[in-house]
VMD Tcl script that builds the backbone (N, CA, C; Angstrom):
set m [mol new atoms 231]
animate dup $m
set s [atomselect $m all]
$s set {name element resname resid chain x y z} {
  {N N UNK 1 A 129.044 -104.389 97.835}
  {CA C UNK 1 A 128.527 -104.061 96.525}
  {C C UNK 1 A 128.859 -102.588 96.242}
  {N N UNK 2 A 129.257 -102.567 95.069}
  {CA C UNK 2 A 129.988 -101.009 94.738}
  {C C UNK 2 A 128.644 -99.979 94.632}
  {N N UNK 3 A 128.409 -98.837 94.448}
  {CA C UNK 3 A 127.798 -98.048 93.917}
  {C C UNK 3 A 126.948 -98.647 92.441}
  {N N UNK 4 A 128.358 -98.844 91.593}
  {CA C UNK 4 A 127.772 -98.937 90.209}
  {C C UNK 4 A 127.164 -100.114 90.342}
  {N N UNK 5 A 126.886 -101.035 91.078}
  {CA C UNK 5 A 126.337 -102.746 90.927}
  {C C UNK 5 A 124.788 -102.237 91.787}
  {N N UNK 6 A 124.955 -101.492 92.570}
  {CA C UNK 6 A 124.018 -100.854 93.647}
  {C C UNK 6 A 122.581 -100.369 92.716}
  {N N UNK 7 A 123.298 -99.982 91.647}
  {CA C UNK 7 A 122.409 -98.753 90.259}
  {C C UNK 7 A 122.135 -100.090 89.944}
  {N N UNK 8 A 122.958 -100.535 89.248}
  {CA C UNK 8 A 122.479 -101.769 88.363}
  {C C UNK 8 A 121.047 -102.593 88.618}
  {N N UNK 9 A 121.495 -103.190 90.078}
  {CA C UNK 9 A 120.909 -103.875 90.591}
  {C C UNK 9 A 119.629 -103.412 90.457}
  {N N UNK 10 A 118.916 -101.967 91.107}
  {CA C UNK 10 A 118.240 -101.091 91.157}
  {C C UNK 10 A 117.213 -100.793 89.893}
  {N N UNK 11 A 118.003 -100.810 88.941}
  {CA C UNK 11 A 117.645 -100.609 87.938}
  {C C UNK 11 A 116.819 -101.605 87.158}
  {N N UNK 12 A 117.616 -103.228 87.740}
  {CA C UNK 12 A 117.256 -104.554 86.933}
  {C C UNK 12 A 115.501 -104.724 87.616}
  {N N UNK 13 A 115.447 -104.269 88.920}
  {CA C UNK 13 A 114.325 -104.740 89.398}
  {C C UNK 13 A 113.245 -103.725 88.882}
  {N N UNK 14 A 113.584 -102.213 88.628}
  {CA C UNK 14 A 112.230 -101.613 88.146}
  {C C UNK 14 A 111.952 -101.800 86.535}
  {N N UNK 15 A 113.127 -102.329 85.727}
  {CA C UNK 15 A 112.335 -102.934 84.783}
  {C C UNK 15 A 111.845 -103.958 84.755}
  {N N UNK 16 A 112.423 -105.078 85.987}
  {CA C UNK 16 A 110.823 -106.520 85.750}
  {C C UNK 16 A 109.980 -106.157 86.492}
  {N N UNK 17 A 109.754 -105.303 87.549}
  {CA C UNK 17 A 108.400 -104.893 87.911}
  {C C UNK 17 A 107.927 -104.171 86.412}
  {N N UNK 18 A 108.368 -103.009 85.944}
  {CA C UNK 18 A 107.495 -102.625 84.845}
  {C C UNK 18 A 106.509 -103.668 84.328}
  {N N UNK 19 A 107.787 -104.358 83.671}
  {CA C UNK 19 A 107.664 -105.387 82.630}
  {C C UNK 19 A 106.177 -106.262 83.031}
  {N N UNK 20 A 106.454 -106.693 84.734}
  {CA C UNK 20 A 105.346 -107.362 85.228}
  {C C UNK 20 A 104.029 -106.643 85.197}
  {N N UNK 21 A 104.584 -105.277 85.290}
  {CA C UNK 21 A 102.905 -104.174 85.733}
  {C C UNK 21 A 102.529 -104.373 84.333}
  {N N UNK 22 A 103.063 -104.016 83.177}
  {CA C UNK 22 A 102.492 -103.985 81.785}
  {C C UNK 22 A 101.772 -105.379 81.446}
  {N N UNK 23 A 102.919 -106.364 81.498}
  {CA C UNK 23 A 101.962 -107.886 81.496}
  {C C UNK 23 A 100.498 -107.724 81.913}
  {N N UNK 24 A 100.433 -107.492 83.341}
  {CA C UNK 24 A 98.899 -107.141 83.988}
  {C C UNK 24 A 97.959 -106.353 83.401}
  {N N UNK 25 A 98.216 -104.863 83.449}
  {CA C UNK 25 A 97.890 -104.598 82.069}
  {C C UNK 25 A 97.294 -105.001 80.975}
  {N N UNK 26 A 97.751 -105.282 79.974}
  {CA C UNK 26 A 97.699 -105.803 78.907}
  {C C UNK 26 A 96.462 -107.071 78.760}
  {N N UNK 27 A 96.872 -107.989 79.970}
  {CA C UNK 27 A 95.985 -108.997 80.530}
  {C C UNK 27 A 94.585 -108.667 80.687}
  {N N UNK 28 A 94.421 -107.676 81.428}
  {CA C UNK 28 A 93.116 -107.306 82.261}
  {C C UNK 28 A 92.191 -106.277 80.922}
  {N N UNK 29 A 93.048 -105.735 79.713}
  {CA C UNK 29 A 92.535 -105.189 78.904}
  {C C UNK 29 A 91.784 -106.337 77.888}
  {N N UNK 30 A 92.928 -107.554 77.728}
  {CA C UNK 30 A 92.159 -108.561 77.242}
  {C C UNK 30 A 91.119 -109.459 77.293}
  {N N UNK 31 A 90.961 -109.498 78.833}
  {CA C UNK 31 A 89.723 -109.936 79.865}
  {C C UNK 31 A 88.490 -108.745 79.473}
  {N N UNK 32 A 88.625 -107.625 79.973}
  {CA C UNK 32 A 87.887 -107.098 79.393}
  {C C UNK 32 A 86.856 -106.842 77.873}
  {N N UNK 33 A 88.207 -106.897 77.127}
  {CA C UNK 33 A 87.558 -106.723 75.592}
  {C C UNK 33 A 86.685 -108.292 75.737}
  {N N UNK 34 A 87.370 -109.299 76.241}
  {CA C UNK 34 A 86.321 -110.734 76.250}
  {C C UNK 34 A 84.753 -110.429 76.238}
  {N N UNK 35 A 84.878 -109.921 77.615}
  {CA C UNK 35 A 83.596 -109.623 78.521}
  {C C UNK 35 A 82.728 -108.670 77.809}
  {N N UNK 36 A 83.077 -107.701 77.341}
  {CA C UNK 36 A 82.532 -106.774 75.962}
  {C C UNK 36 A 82.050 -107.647 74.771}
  {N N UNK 37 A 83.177 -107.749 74.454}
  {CA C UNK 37 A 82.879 -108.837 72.836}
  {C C UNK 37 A 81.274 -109.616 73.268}
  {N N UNK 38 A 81.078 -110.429 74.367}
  {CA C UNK 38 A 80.221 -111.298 75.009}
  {C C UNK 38 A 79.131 -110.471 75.082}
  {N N UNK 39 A 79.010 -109.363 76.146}
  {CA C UNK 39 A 77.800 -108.421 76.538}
  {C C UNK 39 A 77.340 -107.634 75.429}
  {N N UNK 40 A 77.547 -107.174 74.185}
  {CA C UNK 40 A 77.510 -106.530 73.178}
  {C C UNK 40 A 77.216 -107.464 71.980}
  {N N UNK 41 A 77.125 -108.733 72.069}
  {CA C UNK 41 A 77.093 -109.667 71.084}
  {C C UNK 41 A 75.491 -108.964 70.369}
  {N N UNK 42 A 75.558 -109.070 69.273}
  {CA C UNK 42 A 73.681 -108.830 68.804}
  {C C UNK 42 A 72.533 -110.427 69.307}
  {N N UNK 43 A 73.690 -111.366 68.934}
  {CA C UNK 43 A 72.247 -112.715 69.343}
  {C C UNK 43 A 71.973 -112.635 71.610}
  {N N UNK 44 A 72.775 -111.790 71.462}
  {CA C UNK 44 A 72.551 -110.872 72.973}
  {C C UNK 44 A 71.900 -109.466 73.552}
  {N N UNK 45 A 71.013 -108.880 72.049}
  {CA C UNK 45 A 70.903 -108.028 72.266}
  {C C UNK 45 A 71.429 -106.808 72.239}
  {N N UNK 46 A 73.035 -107.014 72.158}
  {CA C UNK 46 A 74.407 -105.978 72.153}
  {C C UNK 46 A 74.057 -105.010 71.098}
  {N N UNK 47 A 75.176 -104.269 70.844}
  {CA C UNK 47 A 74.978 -102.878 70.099}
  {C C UNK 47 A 75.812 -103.358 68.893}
  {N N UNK 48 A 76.538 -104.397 68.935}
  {CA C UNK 48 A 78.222 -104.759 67.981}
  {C C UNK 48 A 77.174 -105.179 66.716}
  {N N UNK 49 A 77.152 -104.594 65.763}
  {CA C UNK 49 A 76.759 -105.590 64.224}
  {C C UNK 49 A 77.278 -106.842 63.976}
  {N N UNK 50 A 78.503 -107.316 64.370}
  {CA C UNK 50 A 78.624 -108.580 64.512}
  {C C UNK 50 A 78.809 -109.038 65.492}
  {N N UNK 51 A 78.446 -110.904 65.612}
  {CA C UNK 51 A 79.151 -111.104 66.553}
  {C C UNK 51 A 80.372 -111.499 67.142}
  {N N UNK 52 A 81.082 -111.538 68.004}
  {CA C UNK 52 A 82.690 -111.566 68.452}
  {C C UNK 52 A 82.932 -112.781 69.335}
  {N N UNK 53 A 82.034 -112.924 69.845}
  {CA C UNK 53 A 82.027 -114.418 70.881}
  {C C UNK 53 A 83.015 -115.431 70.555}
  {N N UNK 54 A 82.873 -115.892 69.311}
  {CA C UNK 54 A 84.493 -116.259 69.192}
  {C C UNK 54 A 85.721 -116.338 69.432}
  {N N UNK 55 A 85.939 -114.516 69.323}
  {CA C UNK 55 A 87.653 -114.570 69.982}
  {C C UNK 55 A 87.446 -114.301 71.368}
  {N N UNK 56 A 86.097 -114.206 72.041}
  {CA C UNK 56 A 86.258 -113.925 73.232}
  {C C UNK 56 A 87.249 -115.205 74.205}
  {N N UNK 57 A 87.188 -116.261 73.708}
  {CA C UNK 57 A 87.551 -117.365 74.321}
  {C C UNK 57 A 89.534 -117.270 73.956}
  {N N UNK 58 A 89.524 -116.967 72.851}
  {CA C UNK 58 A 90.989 -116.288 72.559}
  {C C UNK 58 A 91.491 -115.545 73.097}
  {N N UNK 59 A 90.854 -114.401 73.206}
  {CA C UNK 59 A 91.484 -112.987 74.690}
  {C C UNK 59 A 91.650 -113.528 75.565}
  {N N UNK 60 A 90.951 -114.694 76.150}
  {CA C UNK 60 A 90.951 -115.094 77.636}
  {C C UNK 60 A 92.229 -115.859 77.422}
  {N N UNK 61 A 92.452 -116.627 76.695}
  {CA C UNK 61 A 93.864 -117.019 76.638}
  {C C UNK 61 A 95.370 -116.842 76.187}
  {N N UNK 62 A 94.761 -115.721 75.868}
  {CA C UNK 62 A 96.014 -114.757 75.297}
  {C C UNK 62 A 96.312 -114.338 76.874}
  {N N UNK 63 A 95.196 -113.900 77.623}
  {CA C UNK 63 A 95.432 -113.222 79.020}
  {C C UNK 63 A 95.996 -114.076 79.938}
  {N N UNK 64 A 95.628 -115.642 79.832}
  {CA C UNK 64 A 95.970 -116.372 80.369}
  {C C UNK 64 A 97.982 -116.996 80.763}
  {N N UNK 65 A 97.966 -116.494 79.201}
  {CA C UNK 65 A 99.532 -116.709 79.008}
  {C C UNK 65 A 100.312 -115.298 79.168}
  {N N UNK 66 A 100.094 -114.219 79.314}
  {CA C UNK 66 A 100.450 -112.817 79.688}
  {C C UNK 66 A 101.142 -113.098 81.211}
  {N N UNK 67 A 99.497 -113.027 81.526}
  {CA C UNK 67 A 99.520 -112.756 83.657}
  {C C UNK 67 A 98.611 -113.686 83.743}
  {N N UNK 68 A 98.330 -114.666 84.336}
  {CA C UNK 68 A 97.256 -115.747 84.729}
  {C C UNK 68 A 96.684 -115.116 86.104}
  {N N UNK 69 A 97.830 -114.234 87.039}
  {CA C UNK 69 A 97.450 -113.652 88.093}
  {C C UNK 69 A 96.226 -112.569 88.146}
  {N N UNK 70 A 95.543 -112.532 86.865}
  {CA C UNK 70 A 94.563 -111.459 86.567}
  {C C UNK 70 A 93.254 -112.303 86.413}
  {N N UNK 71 A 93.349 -113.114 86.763}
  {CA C UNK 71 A 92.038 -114.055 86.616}
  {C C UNK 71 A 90.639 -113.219 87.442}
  {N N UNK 72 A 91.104 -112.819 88.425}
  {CA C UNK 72 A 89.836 -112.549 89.659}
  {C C UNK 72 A 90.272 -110.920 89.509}
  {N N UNK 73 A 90.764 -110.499 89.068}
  {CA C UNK 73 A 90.503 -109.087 88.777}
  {C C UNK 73 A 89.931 -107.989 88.020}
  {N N UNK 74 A 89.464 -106.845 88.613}
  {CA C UNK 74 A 88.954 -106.253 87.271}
  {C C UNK 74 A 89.690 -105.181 86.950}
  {N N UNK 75 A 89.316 -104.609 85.615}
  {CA C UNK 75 A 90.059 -103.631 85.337}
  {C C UNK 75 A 89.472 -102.116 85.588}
  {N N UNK 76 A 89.626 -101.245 85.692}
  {CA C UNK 76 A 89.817 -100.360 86.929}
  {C C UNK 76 A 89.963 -99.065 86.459}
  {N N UNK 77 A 89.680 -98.319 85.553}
  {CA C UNK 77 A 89.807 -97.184 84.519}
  {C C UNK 77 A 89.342 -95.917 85.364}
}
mol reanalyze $m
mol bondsrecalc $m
mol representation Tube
mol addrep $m
């Protein structure tokens, strides 16, 4: 393998790791906002004037189709 295929190569894998780290990401932010939307609800007591419970079930599957590998994780700030 030449040099220049060496880069290439190199190169192809840290953008699908990116690509994969951002997926995760993105995922675990959507899990989150779920879990918020839910704990913050007002017929919960929450602080939110409305309630969101609704799309909470939507984030989860938006996250689902992202990274599914984020199921048992939390997010980590």
């Amino acid at each position: 393998m030449s040099d220049r295929e060496s880069v290439a190569a190199f190169a192809a894998k840290v953008r699908s790791d990116t690509v994969r780290q951002a997926a995760e990401i993105e995922a675990l932010v959507l899990r989150e906002a779920a879990d918020r939307f839910e704990q913050e609800c007002p017929d919960a007591d929450g602080e939110l004037d409305l309630c969101m419970c609704h799309a909470a079930e939507v984030l989860r599957e938006w996250a689902e189709e992202r990274h599914p590998a984020t199921r048992e994780k939390e997010l980590k700030l």
